[in-house]
DSSP file (Angstrom, degrees, kcal/mol; ACC not computed):
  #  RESIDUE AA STRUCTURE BP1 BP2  ACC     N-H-->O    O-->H-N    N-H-->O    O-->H-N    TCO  KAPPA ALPHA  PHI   PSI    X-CA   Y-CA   Z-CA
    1    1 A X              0   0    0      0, 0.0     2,-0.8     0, 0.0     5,-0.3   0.000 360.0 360.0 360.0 134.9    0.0    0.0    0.0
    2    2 A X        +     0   0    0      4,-0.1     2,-0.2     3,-0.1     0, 0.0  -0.685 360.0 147.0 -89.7 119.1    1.5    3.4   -1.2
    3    3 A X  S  > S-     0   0    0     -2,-0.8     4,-2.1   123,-0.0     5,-0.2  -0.633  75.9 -57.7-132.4-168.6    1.3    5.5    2.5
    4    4 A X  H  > S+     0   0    0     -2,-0.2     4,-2.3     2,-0.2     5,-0.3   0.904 133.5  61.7 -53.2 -37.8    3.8    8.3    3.8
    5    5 A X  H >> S+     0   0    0      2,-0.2     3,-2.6     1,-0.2     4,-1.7   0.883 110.8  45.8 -47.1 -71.7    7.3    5.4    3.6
    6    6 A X  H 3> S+     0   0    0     -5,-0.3     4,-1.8     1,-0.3     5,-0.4   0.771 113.6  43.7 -39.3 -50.0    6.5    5.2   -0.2
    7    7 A X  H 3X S+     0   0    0     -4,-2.1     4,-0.8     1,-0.3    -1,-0.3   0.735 121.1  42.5 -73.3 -17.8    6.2    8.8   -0.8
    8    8 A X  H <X S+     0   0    0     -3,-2.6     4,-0.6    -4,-2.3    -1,-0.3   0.689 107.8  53.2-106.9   0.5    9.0    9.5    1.1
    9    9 A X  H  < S+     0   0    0     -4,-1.7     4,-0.5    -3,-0.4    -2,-0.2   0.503 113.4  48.2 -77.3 -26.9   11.2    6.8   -0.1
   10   10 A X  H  X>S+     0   0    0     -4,-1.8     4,-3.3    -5,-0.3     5,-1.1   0.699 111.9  53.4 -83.2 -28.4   10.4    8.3   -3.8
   11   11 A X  H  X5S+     0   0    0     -4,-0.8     4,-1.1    -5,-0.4    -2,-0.2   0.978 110.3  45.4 -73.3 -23.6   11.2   11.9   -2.4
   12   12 A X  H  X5S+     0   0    0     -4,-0.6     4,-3.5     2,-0.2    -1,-0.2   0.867 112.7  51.3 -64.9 -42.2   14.4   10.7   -1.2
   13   13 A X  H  >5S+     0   0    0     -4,-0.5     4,-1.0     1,-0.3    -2,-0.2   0.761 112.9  45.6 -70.2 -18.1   15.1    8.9   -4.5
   14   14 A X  H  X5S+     0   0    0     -4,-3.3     4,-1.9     2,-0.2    -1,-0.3   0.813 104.9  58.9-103.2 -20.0   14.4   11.8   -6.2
   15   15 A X  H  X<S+     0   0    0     -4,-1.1     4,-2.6    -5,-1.1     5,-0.2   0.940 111.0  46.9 -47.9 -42.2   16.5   14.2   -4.0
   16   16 A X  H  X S+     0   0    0     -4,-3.5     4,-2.3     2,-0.2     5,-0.3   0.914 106.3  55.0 -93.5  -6.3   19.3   12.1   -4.8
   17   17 A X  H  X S+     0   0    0     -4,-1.0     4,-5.1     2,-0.2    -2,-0.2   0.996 117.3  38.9 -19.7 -85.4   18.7   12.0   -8.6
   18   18 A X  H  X S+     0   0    0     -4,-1.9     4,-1.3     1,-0.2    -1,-0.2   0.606 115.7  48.3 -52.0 -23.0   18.6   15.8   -8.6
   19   19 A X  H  X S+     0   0    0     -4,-2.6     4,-0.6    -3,-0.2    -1,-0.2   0.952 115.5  49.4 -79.5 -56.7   21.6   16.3   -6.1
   20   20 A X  H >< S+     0   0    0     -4,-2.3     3,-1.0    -5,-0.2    -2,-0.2   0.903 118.6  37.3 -22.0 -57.8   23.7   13.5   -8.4
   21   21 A X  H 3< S+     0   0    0     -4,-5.1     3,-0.4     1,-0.3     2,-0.2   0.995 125.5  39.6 -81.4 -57.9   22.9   15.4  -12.1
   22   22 A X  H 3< S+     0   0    0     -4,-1.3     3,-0.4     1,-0.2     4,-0.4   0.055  76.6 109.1-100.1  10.3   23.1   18.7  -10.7
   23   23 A X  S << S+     0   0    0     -3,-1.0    -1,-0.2    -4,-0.6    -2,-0.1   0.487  70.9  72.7 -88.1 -11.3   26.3   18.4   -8.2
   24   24 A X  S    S+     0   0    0     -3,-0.4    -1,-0.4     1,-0.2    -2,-0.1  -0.235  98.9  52.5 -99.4  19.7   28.6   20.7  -10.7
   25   25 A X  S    S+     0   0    0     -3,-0.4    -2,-0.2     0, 0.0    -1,-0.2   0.390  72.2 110.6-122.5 -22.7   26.4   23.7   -9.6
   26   26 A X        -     0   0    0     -4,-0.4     2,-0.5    -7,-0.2     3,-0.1  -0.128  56.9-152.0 -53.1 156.4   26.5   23.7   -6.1
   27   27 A X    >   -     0   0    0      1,-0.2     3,-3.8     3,-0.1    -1,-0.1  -0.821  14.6-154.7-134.4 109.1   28.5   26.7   -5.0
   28   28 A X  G >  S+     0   0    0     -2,-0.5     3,-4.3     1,-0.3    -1,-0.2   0.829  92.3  78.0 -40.1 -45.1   30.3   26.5   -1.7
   29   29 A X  G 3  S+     0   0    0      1,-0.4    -1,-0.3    -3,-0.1     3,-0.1   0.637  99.2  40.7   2.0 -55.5   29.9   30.3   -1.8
   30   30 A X  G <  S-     0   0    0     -3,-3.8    -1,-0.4     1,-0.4    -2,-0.2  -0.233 124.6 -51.0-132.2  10.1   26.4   29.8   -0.8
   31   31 A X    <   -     0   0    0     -3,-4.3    -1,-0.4    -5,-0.1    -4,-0.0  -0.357  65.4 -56.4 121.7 153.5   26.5   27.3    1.7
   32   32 A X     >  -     0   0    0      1,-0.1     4,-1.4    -3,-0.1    -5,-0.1  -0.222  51.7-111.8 -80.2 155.2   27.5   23.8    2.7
   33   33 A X  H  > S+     0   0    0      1,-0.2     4,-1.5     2,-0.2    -1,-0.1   0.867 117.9  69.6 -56.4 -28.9   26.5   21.2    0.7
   34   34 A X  H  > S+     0   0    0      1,-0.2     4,-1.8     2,-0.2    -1,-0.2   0.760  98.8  44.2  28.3 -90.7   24.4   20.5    3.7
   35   35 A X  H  4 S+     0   0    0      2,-0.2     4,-0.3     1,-0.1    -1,-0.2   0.722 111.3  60.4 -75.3 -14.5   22.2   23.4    3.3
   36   36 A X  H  < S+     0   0    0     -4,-1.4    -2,-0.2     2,-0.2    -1,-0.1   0.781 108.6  37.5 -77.3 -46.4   22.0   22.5   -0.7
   37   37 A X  H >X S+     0   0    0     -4,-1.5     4,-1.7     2,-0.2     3,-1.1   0.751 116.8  54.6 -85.5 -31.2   20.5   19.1   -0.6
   38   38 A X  H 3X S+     0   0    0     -4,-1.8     4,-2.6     1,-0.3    -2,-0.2   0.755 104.2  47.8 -79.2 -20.3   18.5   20.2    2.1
   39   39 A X  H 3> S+     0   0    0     -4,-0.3     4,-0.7     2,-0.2    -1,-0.3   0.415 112.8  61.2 -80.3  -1.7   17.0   23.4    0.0
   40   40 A X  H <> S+     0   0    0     -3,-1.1     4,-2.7     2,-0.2     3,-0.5   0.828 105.0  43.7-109.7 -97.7   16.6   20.2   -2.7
   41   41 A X  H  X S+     0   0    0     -4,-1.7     4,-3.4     1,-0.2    -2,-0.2   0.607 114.8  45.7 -18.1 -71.5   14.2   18.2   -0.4
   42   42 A X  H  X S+     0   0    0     -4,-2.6     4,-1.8     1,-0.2     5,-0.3   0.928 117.3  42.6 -70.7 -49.4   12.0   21.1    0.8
   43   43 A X  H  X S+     0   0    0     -4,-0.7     4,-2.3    -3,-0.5     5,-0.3   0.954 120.9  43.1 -52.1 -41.7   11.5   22.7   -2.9
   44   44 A X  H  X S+     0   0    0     -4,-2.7     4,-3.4     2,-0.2    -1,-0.2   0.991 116.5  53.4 -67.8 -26.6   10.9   19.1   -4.5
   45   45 A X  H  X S+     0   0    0     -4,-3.4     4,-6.9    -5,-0.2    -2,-0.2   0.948 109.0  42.2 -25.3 -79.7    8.8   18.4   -1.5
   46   46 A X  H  X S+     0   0    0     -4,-1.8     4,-1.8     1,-0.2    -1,-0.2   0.840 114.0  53.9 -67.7 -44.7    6.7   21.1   -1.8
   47   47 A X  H  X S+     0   0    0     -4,-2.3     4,-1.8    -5,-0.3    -1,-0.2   0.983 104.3  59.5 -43.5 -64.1    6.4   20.5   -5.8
   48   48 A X  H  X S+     0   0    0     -4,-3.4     4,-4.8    -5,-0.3     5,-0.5   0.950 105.9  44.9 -25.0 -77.1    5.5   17.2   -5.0
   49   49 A X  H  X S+     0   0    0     -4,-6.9     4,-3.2     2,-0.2     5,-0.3   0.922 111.2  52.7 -17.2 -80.5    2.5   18.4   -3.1
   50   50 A X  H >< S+     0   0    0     -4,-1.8     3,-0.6     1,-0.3    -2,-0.2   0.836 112.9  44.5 -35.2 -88.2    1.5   20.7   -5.5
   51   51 A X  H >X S+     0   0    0     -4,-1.8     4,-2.5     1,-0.2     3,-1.2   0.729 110.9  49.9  -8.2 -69.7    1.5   18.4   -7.9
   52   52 A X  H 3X S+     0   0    0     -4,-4.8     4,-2.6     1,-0.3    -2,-0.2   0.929 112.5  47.5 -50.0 -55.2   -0.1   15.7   -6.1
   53   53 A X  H << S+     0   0    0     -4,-3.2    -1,-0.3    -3,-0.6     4,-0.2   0.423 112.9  49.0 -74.7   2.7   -3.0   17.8   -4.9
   54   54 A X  H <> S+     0   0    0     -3,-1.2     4,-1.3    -5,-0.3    -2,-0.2   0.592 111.2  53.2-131.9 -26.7   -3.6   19.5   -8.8
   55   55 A X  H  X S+     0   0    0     -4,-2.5     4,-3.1    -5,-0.2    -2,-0.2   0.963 111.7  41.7 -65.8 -52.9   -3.5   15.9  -10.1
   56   56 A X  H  X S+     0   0    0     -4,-2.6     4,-1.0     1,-0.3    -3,-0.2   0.597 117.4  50.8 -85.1 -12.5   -6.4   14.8   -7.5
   57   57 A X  H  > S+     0   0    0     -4,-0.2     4,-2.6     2,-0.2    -1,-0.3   0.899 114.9  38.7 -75.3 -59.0   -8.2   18.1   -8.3
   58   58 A X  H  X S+     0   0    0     -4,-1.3     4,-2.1     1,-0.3     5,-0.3   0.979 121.6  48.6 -47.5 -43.9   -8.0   17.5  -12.3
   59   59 A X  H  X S+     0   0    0     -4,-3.1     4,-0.9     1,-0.3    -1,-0.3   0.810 109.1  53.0 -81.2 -28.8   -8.8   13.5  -11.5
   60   60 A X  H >< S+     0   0    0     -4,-1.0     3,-1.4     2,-0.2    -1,-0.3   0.998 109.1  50.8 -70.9 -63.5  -11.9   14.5   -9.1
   61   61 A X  H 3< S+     0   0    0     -4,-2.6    -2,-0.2     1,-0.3    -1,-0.1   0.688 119.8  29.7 -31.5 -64.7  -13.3   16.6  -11.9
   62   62 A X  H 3< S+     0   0    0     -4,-2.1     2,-0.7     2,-0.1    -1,-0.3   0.238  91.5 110.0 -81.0   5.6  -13.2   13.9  -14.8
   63   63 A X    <<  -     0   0    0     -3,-1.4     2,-0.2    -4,-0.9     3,-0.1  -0.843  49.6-165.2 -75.5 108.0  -13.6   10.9  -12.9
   64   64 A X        -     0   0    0     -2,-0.7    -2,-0.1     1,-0.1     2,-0.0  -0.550  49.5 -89.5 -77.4 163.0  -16.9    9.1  -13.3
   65   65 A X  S    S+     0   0    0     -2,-0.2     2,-0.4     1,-0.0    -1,-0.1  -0.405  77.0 151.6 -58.2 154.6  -18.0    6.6  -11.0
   66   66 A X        -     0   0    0     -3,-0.1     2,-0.9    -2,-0.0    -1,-0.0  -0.961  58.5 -99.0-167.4 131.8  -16.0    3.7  -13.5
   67   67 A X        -     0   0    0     -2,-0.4     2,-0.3     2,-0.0    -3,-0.0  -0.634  43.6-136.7 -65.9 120.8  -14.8    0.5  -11.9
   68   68 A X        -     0   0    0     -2,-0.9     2,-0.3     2,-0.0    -2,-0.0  -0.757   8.9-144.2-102.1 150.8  -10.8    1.1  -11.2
   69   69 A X        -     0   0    0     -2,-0.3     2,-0.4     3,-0.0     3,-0.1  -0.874  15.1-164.7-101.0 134.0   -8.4   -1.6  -12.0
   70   70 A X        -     0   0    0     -2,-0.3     3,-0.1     1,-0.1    -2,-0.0  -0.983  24.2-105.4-133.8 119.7   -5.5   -2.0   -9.8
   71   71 A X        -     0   0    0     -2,-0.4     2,-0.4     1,-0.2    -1,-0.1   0.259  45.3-113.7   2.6 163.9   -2.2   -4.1  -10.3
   72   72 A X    >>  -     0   0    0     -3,-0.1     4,-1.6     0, 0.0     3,-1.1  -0.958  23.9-100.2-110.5 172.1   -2.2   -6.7   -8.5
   73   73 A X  H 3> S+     0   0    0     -2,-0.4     4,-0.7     1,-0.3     5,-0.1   0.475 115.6  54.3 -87.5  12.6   -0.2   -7.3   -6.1
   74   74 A X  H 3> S+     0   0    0      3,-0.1     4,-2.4     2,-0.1    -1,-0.3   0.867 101.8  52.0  24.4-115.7    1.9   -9.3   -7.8
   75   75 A X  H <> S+     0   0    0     -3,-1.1     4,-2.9     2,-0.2    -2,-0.2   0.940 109.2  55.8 -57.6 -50.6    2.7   -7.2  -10.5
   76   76 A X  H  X S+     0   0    0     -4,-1.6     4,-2.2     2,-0.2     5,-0.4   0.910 105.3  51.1 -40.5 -49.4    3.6   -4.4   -7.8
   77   77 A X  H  X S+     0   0    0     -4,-0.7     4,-1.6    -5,-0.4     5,-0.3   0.966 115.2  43.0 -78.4 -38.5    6.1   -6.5   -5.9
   78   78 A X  H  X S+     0   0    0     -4,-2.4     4,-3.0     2,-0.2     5,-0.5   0.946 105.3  56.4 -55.9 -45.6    7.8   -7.4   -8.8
   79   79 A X  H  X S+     0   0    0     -4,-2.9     4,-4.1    -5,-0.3    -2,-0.2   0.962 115.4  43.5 -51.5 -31.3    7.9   -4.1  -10.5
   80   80 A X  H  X S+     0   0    0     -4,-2.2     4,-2.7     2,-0.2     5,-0.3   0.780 112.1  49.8 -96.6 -22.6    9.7   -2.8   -7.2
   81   81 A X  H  X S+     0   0    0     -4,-1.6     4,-2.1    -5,-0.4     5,-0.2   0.959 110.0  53.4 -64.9 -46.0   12.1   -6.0   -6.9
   82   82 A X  H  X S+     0   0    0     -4,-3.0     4,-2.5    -5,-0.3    -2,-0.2   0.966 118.4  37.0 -63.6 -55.9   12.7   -5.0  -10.8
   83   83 A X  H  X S+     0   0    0     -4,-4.1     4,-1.8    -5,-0.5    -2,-0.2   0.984 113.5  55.8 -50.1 -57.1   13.6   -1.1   -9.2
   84   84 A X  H >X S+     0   0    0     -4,-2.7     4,-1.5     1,-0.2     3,-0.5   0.898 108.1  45.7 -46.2 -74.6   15.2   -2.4   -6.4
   85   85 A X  H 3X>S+     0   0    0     -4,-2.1     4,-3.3    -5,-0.3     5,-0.6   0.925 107.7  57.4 -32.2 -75.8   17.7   -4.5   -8.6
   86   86 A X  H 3X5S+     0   0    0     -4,-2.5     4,-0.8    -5,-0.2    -1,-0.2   0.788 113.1  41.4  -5.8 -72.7   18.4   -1.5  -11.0
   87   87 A X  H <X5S+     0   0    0     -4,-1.8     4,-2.8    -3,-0.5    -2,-0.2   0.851 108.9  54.2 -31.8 -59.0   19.6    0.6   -7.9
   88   88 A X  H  <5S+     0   0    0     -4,-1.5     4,-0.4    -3,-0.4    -2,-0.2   0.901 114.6  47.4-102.6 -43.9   21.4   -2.1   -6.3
   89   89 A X  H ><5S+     0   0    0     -4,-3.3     3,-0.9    -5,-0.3    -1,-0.3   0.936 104.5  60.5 -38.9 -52.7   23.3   -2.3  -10.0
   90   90 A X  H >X<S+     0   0    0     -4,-0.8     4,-1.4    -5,-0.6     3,-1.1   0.899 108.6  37.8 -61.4 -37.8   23.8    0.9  -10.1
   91   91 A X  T 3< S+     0   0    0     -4,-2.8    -1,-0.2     1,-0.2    -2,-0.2   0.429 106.7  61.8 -93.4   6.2   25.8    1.1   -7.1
   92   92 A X  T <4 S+     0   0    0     -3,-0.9    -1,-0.2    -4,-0.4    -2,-0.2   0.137 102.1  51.9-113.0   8.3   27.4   -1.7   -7.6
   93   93 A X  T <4 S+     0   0    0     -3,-1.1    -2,-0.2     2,-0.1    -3,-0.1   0.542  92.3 109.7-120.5 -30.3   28.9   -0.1  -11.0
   94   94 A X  S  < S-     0   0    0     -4,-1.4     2,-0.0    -5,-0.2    -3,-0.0  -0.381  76.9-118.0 -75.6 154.0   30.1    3.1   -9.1
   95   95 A X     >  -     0   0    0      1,-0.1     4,-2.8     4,-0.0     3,-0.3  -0.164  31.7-120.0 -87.8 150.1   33.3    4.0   -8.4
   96   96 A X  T  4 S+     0   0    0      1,-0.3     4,-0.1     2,-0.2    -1,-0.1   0.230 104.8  69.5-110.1  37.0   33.6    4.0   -4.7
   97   97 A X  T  > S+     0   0    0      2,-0.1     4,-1.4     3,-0.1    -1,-0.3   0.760 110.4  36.6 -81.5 -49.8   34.6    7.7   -4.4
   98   98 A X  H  > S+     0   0    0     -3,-0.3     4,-1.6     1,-0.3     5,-0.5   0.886 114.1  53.2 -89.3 -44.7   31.2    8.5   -5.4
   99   99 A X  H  X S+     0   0    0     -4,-2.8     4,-4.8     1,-0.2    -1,-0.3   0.990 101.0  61.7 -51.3 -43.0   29.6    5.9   -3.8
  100  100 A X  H  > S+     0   0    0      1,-0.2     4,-1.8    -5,-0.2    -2,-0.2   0.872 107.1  46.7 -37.5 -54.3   31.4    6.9   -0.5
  101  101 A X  H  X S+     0   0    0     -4,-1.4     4,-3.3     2,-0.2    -1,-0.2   0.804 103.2  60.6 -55.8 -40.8   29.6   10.3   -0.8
  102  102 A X  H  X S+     0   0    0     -4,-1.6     4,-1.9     2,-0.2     5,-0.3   0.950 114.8  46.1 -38.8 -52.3   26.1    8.6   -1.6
  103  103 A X  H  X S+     0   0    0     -4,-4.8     4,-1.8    -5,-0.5    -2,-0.2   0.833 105.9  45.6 -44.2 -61.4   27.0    7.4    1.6
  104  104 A X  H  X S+     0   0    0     -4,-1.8     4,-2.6    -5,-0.3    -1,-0.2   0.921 121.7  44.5 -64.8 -63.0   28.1   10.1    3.6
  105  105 A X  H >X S+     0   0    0     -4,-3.3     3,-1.3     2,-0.2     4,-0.7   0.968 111.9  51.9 -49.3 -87.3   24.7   12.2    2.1
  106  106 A X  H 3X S+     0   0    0     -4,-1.9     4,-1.8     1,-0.3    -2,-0.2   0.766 109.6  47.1 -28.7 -60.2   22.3    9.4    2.6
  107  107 A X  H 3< S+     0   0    0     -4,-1.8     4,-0.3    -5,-0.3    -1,-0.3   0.972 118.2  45.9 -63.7 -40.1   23.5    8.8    6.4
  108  108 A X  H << S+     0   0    0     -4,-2.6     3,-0.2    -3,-1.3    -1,-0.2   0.941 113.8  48.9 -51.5 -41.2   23.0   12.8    6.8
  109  109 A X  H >X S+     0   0    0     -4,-0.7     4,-2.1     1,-0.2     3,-1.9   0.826  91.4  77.1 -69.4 -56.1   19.8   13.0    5.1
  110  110 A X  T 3< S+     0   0    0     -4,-1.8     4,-0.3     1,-0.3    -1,-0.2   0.144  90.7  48.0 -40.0  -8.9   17.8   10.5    6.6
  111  111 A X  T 3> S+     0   0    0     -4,-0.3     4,-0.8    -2,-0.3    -1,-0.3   0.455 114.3  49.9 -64.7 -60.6   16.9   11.6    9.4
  112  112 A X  H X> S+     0   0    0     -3,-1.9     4,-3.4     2,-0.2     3,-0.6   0.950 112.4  47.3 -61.0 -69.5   15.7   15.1    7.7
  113  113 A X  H 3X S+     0   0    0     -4,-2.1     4,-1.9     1,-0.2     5,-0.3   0.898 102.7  56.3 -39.1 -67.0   13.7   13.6    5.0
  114  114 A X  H 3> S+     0   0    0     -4,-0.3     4,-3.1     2,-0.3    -1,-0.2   0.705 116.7  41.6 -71.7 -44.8   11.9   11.2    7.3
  115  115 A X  H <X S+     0   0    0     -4,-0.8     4,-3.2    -3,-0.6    -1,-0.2   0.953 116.5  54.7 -52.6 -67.4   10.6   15.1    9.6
  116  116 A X  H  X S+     0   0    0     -4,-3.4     4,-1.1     1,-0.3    -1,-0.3   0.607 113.8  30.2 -69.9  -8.6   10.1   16.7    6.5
  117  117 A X  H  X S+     0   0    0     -4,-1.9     4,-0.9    -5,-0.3    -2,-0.3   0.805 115.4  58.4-108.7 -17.2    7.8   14.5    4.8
  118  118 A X  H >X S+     0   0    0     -4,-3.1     3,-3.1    -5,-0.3     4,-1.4   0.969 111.8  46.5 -34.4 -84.4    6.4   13.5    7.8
  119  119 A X  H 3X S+     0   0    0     -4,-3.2     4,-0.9     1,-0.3     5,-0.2   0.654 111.5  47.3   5.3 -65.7    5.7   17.1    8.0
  120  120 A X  H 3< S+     0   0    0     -4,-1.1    -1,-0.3     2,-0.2    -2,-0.1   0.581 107.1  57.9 -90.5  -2.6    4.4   17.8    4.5
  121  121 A X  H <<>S+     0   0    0     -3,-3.1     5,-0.9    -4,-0.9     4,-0.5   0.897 103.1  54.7 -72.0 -71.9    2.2   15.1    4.5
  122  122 A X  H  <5S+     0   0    0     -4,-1.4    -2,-0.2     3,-0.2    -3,-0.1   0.572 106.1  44.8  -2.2 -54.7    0.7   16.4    7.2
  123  123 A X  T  <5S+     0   0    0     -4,-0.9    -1,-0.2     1,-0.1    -2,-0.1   0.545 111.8  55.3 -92.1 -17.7   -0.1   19.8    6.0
  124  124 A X  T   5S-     0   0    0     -3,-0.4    -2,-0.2    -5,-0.2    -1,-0.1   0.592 119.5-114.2 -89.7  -6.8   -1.4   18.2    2.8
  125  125 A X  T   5 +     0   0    0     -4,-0.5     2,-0.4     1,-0.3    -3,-0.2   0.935  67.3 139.3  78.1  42.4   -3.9   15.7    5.2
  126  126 A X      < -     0   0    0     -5,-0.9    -1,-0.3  -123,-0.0     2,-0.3  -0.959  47.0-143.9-123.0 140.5   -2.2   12.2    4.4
  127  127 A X        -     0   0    0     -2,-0.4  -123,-0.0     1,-0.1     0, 0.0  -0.896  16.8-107.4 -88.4  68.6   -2.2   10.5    7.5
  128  128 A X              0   0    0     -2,-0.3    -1,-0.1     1,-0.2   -10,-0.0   0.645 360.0 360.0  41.3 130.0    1.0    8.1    8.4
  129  129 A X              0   0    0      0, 0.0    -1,-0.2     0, 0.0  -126,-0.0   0.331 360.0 360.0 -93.4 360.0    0.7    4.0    8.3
């Protein structure tokens, strides 16, 4: 069941996406990296939302009553064994400077994410498993 973990296990995954592709702009100038990834979280956060909430608006609006079809569950635990495996490739192909840092971020972050999307879930009315 997709509750607050999922959504904040995709907001983490995309935090490090964007921190990954984009790591050739931070500017120490401006703040530890720290403060960089963390200014990453709350804007994609808050996008997310946004998003999420402008999707369920459009989808209330042009949804008739219709029988929905849902994956089953199944197909779901595979599809995420299929992600899971990807990742676990992927990190297994990096060079273990840059993994080290994955490292080093991920143990900082985790903690922060977990607040903040608790947090923005919250203000958005999704209630926590």
């Amino acid at each position: 069941m997709m509750g607050e973990r999922q959504a904040a296990e995709d907001l983490v995954q995309e935090v490090f996406l964007k921190a990954w592709r984009a790591a050739g702009s931070h500017r120490p100038g401006r703040g530890s990296v720290r403060t960089w990834i963390l200014s990453i979280v709350r804007h994609r956060g808050v996008d997310l939302l946004r998003s999420r909430a402008s999707r369920r608006r459009t989808q209330d609006k042009v949804e008739a009553p219709a029988v929905k079809v849902q994956p089953s569950e199944a197909f779901s635990e595979t599809w995420r064994n299929s992600h899971r495996n990807q990742v676990r490739e992927a990190l297994k192909a990096l060079p273990s400077e840059k993994l080290k840092i994955l490292e080093q971020v991920s143990t900082s972050l985790v903690d922060y994410l977990w607040t903040s999307a608790s947090a923005l879930f919250r203000l958005d009315g999704i209630e926590g498993n």
